[in-house]
N, CA, C and O of each residue as an XYZ file, in Angstrom:
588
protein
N      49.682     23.342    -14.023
C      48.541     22.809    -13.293
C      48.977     21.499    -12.638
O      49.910     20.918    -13.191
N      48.527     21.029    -11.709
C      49.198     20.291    -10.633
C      48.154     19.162    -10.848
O      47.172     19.630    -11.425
N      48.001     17.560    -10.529
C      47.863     16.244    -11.198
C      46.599     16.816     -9.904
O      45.640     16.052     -9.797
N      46.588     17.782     -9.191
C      45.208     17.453     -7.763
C      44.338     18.401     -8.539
O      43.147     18.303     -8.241
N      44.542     19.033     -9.191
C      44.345     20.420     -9.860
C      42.944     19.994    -10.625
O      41.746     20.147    -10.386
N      43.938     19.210    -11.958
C      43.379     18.382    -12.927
C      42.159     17.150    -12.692
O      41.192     16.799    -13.368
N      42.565     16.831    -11.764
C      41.727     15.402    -11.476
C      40.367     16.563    -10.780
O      39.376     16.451    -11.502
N      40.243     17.079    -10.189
C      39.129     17.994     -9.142
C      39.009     18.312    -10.565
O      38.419     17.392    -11.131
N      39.354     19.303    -11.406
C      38.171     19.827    -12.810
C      37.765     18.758    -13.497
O      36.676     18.993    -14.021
N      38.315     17.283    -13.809
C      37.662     16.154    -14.419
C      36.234     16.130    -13.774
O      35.113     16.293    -14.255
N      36.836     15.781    -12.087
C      35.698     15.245    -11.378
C      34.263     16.620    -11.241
O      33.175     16.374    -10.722
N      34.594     17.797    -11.755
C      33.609     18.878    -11.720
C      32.773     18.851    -13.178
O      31.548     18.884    -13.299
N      33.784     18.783    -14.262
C      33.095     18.263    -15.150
C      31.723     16.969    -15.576
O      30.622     17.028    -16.122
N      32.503     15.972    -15.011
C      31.954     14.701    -15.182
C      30.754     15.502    -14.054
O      29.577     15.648    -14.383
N      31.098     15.786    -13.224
C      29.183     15.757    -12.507
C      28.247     16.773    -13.544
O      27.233     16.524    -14.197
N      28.914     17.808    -13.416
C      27.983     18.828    -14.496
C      27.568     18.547    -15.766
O      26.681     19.296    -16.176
N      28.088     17.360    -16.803
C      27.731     16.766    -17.603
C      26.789     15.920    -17.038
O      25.699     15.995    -17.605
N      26.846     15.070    -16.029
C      25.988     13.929    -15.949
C      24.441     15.034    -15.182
O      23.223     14.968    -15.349
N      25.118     15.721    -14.553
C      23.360     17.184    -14.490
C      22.879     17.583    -15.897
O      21.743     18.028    -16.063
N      23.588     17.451    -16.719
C      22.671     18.036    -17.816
C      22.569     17.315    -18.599
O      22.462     17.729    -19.753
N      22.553     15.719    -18.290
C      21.929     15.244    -19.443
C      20.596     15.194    -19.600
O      19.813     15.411    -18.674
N      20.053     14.742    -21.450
C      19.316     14.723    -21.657
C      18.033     13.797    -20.692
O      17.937     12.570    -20.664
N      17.556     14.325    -20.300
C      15.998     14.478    -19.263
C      15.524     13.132    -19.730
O      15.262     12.296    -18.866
N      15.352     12.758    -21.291
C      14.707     11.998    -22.166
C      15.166     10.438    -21.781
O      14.426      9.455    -21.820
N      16.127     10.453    -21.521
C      17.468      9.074    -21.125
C      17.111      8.630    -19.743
O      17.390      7.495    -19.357
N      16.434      9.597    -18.915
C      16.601      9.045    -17.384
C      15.158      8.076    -17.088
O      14.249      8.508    -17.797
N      14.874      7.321    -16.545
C      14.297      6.228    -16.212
C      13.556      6.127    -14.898
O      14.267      6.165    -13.894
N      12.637      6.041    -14.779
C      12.158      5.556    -13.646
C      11.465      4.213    -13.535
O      10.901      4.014    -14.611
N      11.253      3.158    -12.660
C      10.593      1.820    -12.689
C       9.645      1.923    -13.895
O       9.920      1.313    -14.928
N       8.493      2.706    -13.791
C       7.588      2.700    -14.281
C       7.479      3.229    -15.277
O       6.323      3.192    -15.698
N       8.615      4.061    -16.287
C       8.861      3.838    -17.268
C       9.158      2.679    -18.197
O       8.863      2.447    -19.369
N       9.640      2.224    -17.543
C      10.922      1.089    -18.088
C      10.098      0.008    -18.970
O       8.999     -0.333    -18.534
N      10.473     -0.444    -19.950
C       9.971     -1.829    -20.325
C      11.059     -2.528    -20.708
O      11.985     -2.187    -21.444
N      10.818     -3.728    -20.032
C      12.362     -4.117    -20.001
C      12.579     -5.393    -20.931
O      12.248     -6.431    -20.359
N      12.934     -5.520    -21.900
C      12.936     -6.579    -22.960
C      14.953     -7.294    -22.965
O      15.671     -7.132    -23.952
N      15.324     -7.838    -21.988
C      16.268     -8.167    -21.673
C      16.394     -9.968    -22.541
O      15.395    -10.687    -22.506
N      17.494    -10.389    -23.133
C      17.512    -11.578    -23.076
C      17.361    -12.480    -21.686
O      17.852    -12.213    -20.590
N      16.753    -13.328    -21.953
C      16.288    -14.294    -21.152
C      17.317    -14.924    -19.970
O      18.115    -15.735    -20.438
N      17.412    -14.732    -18.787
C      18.015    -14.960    -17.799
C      19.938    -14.680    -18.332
O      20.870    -15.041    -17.613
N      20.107    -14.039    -19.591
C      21.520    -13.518    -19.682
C      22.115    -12.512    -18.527
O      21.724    -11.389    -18.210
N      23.304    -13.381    -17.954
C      23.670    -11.738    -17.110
C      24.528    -10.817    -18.162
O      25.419    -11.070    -18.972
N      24.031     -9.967    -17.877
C      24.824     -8.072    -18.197
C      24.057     -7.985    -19.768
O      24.524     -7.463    -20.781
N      22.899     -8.588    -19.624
C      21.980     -8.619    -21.040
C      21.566     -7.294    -21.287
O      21.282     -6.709    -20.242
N      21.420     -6.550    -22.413
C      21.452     -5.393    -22.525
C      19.716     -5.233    -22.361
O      18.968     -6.178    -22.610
N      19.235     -3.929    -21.917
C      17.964     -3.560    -21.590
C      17.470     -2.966    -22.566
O      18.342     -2.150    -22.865
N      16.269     -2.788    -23.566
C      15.914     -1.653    -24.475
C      14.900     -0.515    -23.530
O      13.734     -0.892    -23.413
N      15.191      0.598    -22.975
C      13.920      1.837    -22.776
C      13.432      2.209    -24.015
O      13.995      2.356    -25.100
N      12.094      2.356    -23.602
C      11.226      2.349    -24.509
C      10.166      3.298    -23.881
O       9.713      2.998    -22.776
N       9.766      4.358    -24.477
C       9.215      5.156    -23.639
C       7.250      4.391    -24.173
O       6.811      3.883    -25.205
N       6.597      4.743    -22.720
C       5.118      3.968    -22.919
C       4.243      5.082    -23.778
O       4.416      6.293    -23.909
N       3.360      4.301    -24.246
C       2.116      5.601    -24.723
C       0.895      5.781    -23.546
O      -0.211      5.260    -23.692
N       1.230      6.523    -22.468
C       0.356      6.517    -21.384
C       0.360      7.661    -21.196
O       1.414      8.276    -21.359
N      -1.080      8.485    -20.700
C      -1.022      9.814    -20.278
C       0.179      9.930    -19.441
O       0.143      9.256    -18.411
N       1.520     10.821    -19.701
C       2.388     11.538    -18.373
C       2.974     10.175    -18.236
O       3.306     10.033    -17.059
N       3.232      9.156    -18.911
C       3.484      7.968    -18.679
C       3.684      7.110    -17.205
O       4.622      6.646    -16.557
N       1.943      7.219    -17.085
C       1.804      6.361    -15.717
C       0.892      5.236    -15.942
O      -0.053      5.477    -16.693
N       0.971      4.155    -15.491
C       0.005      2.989    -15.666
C      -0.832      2.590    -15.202
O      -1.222      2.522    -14.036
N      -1.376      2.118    -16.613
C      -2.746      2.195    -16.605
C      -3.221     -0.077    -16.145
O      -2.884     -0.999    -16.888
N      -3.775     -0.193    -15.191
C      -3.994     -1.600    -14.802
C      -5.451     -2.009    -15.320
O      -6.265     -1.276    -15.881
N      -5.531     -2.875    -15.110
C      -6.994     -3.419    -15.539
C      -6.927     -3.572    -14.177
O      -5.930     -3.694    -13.465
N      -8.834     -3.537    -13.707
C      -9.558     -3.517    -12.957
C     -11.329     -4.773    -12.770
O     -12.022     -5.421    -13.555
N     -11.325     -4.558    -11.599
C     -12.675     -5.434    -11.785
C     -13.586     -5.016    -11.418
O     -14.659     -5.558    -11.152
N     -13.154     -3.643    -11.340
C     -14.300     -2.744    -10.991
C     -15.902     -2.388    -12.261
O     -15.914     -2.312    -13.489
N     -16.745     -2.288    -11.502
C     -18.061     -2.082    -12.073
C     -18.120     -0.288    -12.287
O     -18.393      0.425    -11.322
N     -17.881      0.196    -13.421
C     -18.156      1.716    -13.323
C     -19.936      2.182    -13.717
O     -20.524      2.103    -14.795
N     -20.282      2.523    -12.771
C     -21.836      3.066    -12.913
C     -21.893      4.180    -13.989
O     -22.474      4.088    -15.071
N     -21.338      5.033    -13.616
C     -21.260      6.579    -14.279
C     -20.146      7.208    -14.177
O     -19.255      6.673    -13.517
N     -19.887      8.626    -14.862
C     -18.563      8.925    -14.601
C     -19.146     10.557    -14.320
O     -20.085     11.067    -14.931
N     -18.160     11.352    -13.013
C     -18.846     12.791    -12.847
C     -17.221     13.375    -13.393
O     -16.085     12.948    -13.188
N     -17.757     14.544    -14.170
C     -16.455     15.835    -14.330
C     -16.480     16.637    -13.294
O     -17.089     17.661    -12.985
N     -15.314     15.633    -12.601
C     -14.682     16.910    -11.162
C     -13.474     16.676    -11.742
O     -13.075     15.512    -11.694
N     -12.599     17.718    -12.426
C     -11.595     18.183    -12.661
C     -11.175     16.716    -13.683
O     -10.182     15.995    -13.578
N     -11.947     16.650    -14.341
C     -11.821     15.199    -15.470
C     -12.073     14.579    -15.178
O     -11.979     14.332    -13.976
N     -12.680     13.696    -16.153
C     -13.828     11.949    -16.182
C     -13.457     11.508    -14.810
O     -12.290     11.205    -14.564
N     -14.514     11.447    -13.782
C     -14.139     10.767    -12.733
C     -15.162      9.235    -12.826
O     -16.333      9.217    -13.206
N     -14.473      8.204    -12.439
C     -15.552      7.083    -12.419
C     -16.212      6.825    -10.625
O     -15.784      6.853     -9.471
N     -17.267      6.623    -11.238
C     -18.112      6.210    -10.102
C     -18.580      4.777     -9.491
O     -19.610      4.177     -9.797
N     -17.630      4.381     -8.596
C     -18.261      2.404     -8.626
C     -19.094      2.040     -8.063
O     -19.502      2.506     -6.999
N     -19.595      0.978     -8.753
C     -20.671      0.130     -8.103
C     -20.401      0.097     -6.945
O     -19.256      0.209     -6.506
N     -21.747     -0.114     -6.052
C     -21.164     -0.698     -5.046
C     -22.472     -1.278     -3.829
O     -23.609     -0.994     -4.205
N     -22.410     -1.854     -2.789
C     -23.150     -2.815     -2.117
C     -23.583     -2.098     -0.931
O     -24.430     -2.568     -0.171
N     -22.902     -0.727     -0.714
C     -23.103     -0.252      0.602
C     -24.376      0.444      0.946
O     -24.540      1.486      0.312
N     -25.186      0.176      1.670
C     -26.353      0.854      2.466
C     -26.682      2.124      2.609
O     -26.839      2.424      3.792
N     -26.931      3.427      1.474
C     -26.794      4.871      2.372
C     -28.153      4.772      2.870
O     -29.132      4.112      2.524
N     -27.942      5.557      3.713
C     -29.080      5.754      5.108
C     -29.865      7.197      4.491
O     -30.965      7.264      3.943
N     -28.718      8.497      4.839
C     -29.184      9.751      4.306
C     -27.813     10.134      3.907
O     -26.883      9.339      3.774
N     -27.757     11.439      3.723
C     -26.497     12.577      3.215
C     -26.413     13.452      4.255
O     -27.251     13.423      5.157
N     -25.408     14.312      4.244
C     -24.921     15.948      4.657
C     -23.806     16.477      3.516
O     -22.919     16.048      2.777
N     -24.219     17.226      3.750
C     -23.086     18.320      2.726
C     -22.621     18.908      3.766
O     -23.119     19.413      4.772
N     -21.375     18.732      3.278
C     -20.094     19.202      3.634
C     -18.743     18.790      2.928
O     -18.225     17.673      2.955
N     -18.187     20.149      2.164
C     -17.476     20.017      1.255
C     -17.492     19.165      0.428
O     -16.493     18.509      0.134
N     -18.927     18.979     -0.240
C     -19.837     17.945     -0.818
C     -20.834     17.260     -0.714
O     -21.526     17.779      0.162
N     -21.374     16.266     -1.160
C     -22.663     15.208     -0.789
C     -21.815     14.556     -0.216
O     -20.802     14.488     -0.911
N     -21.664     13.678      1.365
C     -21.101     12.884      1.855
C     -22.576     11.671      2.590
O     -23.606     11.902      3.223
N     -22.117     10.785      2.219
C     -22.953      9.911      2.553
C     -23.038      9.313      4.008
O     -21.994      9.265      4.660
N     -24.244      8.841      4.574
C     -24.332      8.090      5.836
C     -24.602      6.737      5.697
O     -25.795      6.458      5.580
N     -23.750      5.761      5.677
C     -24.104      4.237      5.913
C     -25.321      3.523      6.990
O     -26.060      4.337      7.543
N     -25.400      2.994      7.099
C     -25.950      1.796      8.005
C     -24.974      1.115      8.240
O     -24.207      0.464      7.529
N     -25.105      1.444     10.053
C     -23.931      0.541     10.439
C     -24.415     -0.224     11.406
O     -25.619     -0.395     11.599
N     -23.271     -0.855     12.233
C     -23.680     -2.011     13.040
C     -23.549     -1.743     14.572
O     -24.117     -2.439     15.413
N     -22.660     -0.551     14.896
C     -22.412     -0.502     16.158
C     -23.367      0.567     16.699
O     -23.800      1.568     16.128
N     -23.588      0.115     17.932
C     -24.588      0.481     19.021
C     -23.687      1.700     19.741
O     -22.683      1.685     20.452
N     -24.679      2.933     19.121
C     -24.027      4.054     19.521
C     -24.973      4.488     21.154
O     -26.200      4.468     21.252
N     -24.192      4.780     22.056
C     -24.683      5.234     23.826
C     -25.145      6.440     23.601
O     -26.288      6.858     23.786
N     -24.045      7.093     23.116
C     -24.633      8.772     23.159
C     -23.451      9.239     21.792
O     -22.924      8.476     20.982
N     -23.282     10.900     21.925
C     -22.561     11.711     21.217
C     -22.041     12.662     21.621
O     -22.868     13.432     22.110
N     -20.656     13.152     21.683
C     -20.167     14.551     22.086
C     -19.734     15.525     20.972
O     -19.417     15.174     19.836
N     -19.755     16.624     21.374
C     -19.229     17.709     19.829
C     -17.784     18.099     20.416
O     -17.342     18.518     21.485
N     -17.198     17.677     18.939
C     -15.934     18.278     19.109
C     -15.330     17.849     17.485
O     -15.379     16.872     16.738
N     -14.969     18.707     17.481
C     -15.004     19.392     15.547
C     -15.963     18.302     14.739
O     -15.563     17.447     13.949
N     -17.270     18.544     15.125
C     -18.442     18.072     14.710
C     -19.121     16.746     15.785
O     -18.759     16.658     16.958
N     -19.942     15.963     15.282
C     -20.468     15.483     16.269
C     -19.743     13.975     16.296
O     -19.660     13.316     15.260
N     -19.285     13.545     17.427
C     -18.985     12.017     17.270
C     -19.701     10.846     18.103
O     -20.001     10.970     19.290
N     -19.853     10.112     17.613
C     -20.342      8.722     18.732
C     -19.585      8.053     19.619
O     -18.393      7.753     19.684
N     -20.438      7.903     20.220
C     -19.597      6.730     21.720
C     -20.495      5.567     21.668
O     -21.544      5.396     22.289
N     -19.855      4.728     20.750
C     -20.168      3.381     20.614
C     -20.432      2.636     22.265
O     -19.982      3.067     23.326
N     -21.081      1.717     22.112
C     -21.246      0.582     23.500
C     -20.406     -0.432     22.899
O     -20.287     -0.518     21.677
N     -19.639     -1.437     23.962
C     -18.802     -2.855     23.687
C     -18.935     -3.376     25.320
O     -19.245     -2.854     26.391
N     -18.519     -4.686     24.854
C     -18.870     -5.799     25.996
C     -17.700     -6.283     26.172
O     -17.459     -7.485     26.282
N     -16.634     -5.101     26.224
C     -15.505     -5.082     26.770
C     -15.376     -5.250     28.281
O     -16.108     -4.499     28.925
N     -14.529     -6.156     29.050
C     -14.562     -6.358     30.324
C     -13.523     -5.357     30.968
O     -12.337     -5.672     31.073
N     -14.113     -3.890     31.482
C     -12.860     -2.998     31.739
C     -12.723     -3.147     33.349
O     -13.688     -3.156     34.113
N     -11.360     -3.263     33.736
C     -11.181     -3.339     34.820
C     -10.748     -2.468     36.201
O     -10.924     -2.599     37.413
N     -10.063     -1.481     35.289
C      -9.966     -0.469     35.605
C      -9.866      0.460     34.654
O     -10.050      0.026     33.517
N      -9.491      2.294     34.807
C      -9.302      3.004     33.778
C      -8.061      4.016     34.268
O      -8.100      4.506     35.397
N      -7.061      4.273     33.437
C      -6.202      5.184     33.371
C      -6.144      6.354     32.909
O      -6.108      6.450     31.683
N      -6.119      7.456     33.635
C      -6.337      8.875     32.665
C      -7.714      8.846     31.628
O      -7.682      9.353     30.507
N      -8.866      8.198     32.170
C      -9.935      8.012     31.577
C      -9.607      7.178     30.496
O     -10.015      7.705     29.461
N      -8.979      5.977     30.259
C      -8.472      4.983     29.111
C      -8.932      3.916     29.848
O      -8.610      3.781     31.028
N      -9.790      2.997     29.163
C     -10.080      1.445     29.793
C      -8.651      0.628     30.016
O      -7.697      1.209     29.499
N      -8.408     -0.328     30.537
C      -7.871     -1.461     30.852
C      -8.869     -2.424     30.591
O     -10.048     -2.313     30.926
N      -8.360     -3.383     29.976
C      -8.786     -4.268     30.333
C      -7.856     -5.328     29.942
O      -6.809     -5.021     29.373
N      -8.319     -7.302     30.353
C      -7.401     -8.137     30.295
C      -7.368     -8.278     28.597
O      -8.092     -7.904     27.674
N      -6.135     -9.016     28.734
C      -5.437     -9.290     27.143
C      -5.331    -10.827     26.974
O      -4.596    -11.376     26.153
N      -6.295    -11.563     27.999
C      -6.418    -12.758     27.619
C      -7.628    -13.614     26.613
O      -8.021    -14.780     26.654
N      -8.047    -12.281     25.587
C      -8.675    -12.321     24.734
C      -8.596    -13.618     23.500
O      -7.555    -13.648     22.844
N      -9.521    -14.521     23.230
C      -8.765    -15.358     22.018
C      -8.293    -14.643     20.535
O      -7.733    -15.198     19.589
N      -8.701    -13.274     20.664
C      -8.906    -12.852     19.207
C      -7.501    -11.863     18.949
O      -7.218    -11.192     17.957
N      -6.675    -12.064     20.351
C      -5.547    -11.234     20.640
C      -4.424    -11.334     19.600
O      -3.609    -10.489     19.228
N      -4.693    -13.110     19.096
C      -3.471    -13.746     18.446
C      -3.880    -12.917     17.178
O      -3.166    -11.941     16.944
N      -5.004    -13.181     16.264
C      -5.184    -12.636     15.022
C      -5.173    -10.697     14.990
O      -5.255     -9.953     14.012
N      -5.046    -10.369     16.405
C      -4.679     -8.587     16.121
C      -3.244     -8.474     16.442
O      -2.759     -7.345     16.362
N      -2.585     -9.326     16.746
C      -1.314     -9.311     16.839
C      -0.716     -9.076     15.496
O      -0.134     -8.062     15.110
N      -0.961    -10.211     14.828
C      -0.586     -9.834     13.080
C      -0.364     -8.578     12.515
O       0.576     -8.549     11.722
N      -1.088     -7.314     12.736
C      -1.277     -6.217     12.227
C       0.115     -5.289     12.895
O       0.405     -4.123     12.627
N       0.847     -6.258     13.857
C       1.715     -5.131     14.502
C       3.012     -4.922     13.457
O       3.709     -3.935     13.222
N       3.022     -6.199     12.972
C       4.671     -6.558     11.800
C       4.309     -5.328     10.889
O       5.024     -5.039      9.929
């Protein structure tokens, strides 16, 4: 057997061992609890497996739970401040808010939508798309959202 021979079945080995290791050993972030000495480098790590359903985590919250409905297990239901107006069903009770914008009219197209009014200054329109100027003051704070 030839030294290229040998080294290629090491290197076939070593992967097929490291495929079958034990499942139990492998790690993900959110497994991990990491109890390392204190700013030591190459400080050894202990895994420690969590006691969490499927071991995913569980956070504290500041949420207000009203009630809880069984859709496919304890679901919680939150408090909350928002305005319903009425309902429709569709693929459930879906609720209608109270809102703020001044709807013109409505067209159907995969259900019904609104055409809000704004005191947008349009100057012209492209392919039925407003223009308008971008010397808006509020331009700087929607800029932010582009990063």
């Amino acid at each position: 057997m030839t030294n290229a021979t040998a080294t290629e079945q090491e290197a076939k080995s070593t992967n097929k061992s490291e495929k079958t290791a034990d499942k139990s050993t492998q790690k993900t972030t959110l497994q991990t609890e990491s109890q390392s000495a204190k700013g030591n480098k190459g400080a050894i790590e202990r895994y420690q497996r969590m006691g969490l359903p499927n071991n995913r985590p569980i956070g504290t919250t500041h949420l207000q739970i009203s009630e809880t409905v069984s859709i496919l297990g304890n679901r919680p239901v939150s408090a909350s401040n928002i305005k319903v107006e009425e309902t429709f069903s569709a693929s459930g009770i879906r609720p209608i808010t109270d809102g703020e914008v001044e709807i013109k009219e409505t067209f159907s197209a995969s259900g019904v939508r609104p055409i809000g009014t704004t005191h947008l200054q349009v100057e012209e329109t492209i392919m039925g798309r407003p223009v308008a100027p971008n010397d808006d003051e509020e331009n700087n704070g929607l800029m932010g959202f582009l990063d």
